[in-house]
MARZAKOL-197867 format. One record per residue: x, z, y of N, C-alpha, C, CB in turn; residue in one letter; residue number from 1. Coordinates in Angstrom, 3 decimals, padded with zeros to 6 digits, always signed. Atoms other than C-alpha are relative to their C-alpha. Glycine has a CB too. Layout:
<fimars>
<fimar n_east="X" n_up="Z" n_north="Y" ca_east="X" ca_up="Z" ca_north="Y" c_east="X" c_up="Z" c_north="Y" cb_east="X" cb_up="Z" cb_north="Y" aa="a" i="NUM"/>
...
</fimars>
This chain:
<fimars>
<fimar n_east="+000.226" n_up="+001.081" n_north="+000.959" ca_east="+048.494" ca_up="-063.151" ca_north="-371.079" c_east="-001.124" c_up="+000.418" c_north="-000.935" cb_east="+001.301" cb_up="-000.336" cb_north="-000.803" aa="x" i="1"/>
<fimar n_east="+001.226" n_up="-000.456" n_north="+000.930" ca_east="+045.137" ca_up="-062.990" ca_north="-372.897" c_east="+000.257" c_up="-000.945" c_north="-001.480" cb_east="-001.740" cb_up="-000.427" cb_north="+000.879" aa="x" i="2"/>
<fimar n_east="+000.212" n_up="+000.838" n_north="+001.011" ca_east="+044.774" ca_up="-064.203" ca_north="-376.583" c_east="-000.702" c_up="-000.411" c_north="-000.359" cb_east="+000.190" cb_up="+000.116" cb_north="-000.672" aa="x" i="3"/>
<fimar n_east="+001.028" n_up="+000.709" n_north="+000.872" ca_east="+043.074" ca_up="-066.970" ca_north="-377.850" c_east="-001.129" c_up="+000.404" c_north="-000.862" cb_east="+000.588" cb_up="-000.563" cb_north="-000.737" aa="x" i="4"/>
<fimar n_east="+000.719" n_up="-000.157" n_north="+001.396" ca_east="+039.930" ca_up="-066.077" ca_north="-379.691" c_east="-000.212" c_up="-000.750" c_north="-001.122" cb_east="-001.007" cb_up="+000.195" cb_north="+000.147" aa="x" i="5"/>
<fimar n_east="-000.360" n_up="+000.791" n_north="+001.547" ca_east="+039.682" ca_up="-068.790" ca_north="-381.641" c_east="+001.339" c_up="-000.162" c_north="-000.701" cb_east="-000.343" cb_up="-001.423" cb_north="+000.084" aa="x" i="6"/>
<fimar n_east="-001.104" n_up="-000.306" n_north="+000.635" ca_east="+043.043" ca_up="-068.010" ca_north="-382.614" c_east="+000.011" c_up="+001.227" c_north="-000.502" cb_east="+000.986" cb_up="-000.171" cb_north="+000.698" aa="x" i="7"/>
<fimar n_east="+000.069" n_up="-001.089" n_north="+000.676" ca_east="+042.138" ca_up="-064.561" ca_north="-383.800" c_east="-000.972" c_up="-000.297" c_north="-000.994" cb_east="-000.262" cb_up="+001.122" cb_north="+000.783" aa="x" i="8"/>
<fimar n_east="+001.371" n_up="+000.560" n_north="+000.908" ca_east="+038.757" ca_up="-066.145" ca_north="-385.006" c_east="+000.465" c_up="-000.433" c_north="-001.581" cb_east="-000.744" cb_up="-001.593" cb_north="+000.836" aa="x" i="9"/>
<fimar n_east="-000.933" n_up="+000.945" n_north="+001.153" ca_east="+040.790" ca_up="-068.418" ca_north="-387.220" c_east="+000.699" c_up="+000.872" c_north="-001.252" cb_east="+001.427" cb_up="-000.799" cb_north="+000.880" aa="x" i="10"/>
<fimar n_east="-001.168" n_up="-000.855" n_north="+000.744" ca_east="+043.236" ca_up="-065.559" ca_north="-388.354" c_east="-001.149" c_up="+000.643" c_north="-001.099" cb_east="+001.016" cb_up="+001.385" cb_north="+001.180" aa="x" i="11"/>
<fimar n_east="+000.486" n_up="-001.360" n_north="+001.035" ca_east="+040.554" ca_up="-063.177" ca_north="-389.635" c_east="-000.545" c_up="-001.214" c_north="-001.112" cb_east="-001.596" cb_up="+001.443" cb_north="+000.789" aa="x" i="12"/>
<fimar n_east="+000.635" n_up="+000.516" n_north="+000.443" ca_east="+038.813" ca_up="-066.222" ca_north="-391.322" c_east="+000.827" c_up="-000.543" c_north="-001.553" cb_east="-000.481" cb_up="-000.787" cb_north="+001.037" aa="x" i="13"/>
<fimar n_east="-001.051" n_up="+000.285" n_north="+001.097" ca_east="+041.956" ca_up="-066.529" ca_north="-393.446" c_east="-000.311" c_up="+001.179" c_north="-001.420" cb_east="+001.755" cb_up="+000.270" cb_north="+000.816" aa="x" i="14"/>
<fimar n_east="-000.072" n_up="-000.335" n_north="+001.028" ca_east="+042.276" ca_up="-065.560" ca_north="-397.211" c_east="+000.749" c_up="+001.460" c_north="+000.053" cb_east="+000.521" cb_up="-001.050" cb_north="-000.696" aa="x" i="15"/>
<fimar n_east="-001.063" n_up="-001.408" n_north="-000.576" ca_east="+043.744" ca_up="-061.610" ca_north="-397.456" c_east="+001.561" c_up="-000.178" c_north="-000.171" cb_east="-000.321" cb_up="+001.527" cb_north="-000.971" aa="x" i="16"/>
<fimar n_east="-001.681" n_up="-000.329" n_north="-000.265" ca_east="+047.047" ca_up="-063.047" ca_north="-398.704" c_east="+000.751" c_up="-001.025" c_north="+000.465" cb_east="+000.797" cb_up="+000.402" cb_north="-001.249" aa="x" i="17"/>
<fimar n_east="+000.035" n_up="+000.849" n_north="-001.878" ca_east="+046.843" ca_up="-065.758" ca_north="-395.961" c_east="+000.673" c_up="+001.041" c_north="+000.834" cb_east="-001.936" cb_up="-000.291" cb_north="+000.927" aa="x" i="18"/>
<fimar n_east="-000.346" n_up="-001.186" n_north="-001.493" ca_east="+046.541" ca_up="-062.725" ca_north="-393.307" c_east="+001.354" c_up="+000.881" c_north="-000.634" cb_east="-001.740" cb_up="+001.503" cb_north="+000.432" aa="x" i="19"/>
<fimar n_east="-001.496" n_up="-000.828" n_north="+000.373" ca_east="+049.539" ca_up="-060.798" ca_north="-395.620" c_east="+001.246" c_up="-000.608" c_north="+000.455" cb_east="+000.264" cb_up="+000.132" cb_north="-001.590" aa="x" i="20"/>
<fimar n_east="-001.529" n_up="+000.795" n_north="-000.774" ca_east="+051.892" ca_up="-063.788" ca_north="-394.901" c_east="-000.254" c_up="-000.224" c_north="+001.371" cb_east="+000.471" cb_up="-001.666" cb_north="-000.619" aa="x" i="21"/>
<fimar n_east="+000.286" n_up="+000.096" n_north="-001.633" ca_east="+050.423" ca_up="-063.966" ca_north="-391.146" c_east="+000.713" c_up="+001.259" c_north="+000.476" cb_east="-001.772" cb_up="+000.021" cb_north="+000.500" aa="x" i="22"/>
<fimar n_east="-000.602" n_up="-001.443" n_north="-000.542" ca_east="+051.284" ca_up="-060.301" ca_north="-390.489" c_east="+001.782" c_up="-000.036" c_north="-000.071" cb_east="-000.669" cb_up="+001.428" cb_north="-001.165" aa="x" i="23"/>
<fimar n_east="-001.709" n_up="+000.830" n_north="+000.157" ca_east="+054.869" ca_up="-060.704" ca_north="-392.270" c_east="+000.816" c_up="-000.588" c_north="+000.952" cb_east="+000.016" cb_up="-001.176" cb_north="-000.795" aa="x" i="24"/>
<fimar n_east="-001.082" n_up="+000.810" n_north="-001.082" ca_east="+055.678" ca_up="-063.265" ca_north="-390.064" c_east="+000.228" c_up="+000.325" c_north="+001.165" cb_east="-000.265" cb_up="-001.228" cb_north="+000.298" aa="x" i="25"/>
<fimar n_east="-000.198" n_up="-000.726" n_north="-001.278" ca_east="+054.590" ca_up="-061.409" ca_north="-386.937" c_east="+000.454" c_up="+000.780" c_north="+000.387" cb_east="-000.549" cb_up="+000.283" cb_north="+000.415" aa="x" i="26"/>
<fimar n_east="-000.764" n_up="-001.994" n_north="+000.205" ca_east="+055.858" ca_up="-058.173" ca_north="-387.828" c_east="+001.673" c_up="-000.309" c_north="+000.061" cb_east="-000.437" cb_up="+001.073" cb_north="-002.231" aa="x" i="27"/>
<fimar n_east="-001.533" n_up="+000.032" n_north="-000.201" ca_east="+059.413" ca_up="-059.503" ca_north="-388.732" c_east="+000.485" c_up="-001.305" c_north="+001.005" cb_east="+000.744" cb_up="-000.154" cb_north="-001.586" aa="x" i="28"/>
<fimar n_east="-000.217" n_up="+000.708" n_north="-001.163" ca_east="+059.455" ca_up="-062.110" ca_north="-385.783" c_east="-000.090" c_up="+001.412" c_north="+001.087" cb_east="-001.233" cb_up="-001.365" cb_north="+000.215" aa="x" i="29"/>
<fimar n_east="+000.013" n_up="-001.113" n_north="-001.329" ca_east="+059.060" ca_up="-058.707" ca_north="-383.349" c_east="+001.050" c_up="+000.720" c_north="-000.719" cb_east="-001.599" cb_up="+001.051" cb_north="+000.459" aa="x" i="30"/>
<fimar n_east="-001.078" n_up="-000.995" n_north="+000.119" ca_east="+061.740" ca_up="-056.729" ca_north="-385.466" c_east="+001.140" c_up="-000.771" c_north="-000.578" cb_east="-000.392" cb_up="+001.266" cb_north="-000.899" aa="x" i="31"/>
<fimar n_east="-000.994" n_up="+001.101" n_north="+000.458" ca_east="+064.850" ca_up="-059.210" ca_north="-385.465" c_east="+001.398" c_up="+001.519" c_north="+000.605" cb_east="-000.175" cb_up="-002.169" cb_north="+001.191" aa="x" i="32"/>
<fimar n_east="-000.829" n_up="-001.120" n_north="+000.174" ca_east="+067.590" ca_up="-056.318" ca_north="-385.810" c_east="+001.482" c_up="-000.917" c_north="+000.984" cb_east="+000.219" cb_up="+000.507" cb_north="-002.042" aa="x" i="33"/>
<fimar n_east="-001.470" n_up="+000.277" n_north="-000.987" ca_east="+070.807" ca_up="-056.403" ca_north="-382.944" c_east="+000.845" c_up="-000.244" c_north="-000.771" cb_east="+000.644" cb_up="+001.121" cb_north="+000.904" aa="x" i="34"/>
<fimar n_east="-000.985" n_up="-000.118" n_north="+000.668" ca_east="+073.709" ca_up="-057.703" ca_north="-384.777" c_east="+000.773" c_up="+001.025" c_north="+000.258" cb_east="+000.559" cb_up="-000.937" cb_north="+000.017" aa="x" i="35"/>
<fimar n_east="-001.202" n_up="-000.740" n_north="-000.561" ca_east="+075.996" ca_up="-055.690" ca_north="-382.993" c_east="-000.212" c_up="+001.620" c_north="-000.758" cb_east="-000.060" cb_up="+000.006" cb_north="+001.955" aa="x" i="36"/>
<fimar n_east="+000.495" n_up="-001.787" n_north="-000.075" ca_east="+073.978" ca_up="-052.091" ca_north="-384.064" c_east="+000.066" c_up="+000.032" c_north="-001.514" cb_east="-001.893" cb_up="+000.563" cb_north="+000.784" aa="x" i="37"/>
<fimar n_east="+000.476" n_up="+000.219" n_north="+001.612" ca_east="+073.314" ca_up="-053.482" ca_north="-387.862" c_east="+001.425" c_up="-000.037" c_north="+000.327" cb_east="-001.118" cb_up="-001.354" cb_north="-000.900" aa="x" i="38"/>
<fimar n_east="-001.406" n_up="-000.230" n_north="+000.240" ca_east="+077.274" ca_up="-054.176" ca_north="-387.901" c_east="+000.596" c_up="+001.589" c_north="+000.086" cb_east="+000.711" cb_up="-000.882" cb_north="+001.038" aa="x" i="39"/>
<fimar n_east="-000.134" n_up="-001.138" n_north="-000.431" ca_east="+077.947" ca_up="-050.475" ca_north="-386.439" c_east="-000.724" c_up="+000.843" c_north="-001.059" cb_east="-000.445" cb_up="+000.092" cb_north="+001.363" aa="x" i="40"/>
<fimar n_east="+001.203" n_up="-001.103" n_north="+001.125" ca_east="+075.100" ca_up="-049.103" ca_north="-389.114" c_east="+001.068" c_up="+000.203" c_north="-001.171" cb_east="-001.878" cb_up="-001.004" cb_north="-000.835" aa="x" i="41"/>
<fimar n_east="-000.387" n_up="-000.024" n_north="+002.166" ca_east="+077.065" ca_up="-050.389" ca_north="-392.359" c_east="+001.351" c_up="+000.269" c_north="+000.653" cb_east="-000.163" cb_up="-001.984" cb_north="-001.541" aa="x" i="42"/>
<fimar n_east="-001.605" n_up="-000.447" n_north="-000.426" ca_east="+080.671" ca_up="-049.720" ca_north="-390.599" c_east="-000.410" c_up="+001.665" c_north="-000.693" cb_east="+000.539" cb_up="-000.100" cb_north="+002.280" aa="x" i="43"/>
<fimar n_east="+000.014" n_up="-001.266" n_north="-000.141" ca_east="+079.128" ca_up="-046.253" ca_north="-390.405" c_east="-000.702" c_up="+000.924" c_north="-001.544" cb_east="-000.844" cb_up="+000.150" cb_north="+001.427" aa="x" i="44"/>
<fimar n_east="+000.741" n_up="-000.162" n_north="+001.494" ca_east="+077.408" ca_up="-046.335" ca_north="-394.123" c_east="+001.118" c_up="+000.267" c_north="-000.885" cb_east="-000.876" cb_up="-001.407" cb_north="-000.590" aa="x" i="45"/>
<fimar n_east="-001.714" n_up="-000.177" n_north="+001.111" ca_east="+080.930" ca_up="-047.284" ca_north="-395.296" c_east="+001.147" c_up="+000.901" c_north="-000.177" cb_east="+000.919" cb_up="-000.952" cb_north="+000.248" aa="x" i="46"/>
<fimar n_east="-000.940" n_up="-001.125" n_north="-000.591" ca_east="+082.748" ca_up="-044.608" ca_north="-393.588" c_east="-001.177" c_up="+001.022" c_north="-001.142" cb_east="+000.071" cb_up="+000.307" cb_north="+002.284" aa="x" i="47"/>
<fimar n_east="+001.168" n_up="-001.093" n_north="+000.404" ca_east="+079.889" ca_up="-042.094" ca_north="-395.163" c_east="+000.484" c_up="+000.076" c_north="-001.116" cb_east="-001.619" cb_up="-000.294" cb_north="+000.014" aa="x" i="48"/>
<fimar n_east="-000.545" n_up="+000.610" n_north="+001.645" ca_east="+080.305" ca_up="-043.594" ca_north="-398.573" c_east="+001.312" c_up="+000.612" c_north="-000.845" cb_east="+000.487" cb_up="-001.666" cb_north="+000.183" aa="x" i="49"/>
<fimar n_east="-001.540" n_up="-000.289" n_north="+000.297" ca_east="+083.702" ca_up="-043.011" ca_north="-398.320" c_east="+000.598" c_up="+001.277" c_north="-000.221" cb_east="+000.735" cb_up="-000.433" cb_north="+000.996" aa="x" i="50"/>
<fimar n_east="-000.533" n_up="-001.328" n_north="-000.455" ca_east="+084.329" ca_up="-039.805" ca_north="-397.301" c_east="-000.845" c_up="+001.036" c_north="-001.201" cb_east="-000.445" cb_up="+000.342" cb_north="+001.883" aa="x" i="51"/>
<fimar n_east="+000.794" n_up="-001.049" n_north="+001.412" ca_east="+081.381" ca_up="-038.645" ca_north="-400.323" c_east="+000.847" c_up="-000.232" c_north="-000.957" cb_east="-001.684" cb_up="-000.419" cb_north="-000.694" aa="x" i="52"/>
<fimar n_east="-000.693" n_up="+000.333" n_north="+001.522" ca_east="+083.675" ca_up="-040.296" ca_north="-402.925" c_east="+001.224" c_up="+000.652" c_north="+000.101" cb_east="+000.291" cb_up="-001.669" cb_north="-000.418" aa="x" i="53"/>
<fimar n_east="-001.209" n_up="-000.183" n_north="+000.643" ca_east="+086.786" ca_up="-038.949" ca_north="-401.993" c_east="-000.288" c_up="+001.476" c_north="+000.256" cb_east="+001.421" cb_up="-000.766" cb_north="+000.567" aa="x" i="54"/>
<fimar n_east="+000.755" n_up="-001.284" n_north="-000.070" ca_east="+084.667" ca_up="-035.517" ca_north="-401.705" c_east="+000.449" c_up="+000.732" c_north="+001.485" cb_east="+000.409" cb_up="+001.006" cb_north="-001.420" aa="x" i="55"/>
<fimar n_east="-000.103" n_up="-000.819" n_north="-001.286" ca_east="+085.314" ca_up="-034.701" ca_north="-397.807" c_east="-001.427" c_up="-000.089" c_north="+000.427" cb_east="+001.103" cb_up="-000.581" cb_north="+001.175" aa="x" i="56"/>
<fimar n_east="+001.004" n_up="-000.584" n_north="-000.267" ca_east="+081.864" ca_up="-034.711" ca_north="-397.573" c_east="-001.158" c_up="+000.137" c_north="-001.472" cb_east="-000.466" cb_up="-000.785" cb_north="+001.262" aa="x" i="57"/>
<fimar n_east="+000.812" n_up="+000.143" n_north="+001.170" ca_east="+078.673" ca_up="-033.607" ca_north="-400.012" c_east="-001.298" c_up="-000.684" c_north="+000.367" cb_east="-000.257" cb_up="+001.348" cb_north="-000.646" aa="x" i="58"/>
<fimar n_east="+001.595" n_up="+000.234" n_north="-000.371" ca_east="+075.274" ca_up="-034.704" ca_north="-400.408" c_east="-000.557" c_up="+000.810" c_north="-000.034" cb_east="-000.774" cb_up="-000.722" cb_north="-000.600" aa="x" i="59"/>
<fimar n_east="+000.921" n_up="-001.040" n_north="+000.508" ca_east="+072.210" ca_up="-033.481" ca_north="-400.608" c_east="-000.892" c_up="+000.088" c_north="-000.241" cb_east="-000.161" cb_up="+000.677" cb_north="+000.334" aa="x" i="60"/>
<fimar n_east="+001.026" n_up="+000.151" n_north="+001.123" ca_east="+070.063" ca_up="-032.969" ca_north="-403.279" c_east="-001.829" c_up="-000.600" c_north="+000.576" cb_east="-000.038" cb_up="+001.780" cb_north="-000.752" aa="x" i="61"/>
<fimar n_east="+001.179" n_up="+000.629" n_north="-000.289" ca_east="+066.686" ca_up="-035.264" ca_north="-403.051" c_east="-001.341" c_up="+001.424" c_north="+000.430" cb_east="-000.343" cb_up="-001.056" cb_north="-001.537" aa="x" i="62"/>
<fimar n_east="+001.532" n_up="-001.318" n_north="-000.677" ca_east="+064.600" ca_up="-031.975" ca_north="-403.462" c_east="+000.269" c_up="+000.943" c_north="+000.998" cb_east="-000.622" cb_up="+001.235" cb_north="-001.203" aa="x" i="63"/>
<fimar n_east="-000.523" n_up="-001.025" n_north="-001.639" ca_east="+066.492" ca_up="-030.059" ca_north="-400.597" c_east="-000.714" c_up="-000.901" c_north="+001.032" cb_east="+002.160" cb_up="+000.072" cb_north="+000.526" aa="x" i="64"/>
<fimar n_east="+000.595" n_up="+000.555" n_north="-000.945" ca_east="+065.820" ca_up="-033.003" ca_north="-398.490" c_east="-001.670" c_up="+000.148" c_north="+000.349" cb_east="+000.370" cb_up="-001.194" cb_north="-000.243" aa="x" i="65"/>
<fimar n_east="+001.741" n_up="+000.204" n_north="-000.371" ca_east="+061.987" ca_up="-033.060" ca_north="-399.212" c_east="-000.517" c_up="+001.537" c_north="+000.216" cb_east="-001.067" cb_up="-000.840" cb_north="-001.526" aa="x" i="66"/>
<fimar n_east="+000.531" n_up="-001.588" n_north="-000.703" ca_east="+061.525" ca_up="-028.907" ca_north="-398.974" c_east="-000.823" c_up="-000.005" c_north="+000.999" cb_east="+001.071" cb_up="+000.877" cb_north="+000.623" aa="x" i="67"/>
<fimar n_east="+001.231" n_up="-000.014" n_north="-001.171" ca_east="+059.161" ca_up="-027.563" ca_north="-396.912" c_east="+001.229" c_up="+000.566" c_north="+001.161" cb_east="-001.740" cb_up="+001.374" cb_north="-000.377" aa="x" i="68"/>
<fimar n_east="-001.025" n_up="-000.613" n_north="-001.181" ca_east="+062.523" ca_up="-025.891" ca_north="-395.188" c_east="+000.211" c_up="-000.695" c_north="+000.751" cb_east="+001.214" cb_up="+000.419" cb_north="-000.226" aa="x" i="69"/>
<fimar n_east="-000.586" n_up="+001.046" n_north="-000.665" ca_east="+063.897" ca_up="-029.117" ca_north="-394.222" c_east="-001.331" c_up="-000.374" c_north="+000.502" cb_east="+000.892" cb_up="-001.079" cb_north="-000.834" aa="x" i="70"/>
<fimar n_east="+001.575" n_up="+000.893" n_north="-000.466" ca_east="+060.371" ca_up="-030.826" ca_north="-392.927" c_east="-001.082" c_up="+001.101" c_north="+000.405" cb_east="-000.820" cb_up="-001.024" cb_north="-001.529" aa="x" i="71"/>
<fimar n_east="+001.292" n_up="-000.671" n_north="-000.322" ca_east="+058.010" ca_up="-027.715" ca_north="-392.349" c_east="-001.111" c_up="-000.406" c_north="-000.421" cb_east="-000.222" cb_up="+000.075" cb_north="+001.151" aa="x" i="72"/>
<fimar n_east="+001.338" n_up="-000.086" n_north="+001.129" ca_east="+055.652" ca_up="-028.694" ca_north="-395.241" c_east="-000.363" c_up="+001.184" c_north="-000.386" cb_east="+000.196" cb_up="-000.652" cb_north="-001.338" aa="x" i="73"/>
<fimar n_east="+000.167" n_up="-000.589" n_north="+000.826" ca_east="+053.738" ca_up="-026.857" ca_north="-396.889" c_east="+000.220" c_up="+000.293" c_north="-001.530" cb_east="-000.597" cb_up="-000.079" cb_north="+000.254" aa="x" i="74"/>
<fimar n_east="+000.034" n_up="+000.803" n_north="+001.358" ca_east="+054.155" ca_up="-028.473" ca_north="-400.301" c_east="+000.830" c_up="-000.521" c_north="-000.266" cb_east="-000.756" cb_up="-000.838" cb_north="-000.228" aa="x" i="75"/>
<fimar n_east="-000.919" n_up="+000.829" n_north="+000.689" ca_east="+056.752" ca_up="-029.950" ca_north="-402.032" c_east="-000.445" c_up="-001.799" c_north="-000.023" cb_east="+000.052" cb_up="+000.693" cb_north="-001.557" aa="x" i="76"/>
<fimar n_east="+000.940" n_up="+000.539" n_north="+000.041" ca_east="+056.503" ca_up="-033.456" ca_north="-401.786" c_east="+000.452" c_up="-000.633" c_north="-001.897" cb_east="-000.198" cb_up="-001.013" cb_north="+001.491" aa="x" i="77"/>
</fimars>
């Protein structure tokens, strides 16, 4: 399937926050999320949640996460 040039023609010819709501729409028309996996996500958010509050599990600290230990940075970020 080839695309239209004058349908790209058109696009670029648009205003930048024209092409911002063009993209938008294309971007979240290609990422329409599985119910079934998004249901399973927050089941599994809530279980998480849960288990930090009644302290069977911990977190962990924002600057542990970003370390160069955790990620193999150099730099803090």
């Amino acid at each position: 399937m080839s695309l239209n040039n004058t349908l790209v023609e058109k696009a670029l010819e648009l205003k930048p926050q024209d092409k911002i709501v063009l993209i938008e729409a294309l971007v979240s028309s290609l990422d329409k999320p599985d119910p079934k996996i998004a249901k399973m996500w927050l089941k599994e958010a809530e279980a998480r949640l849960k288990a930090y509050r009644a302290g069977k599990s911990k977190g962990i600290p924002a600057e542990e996460i970003f370390n160069e230990k955790l990620w193999g940075m150099t730099e803090n970020v």
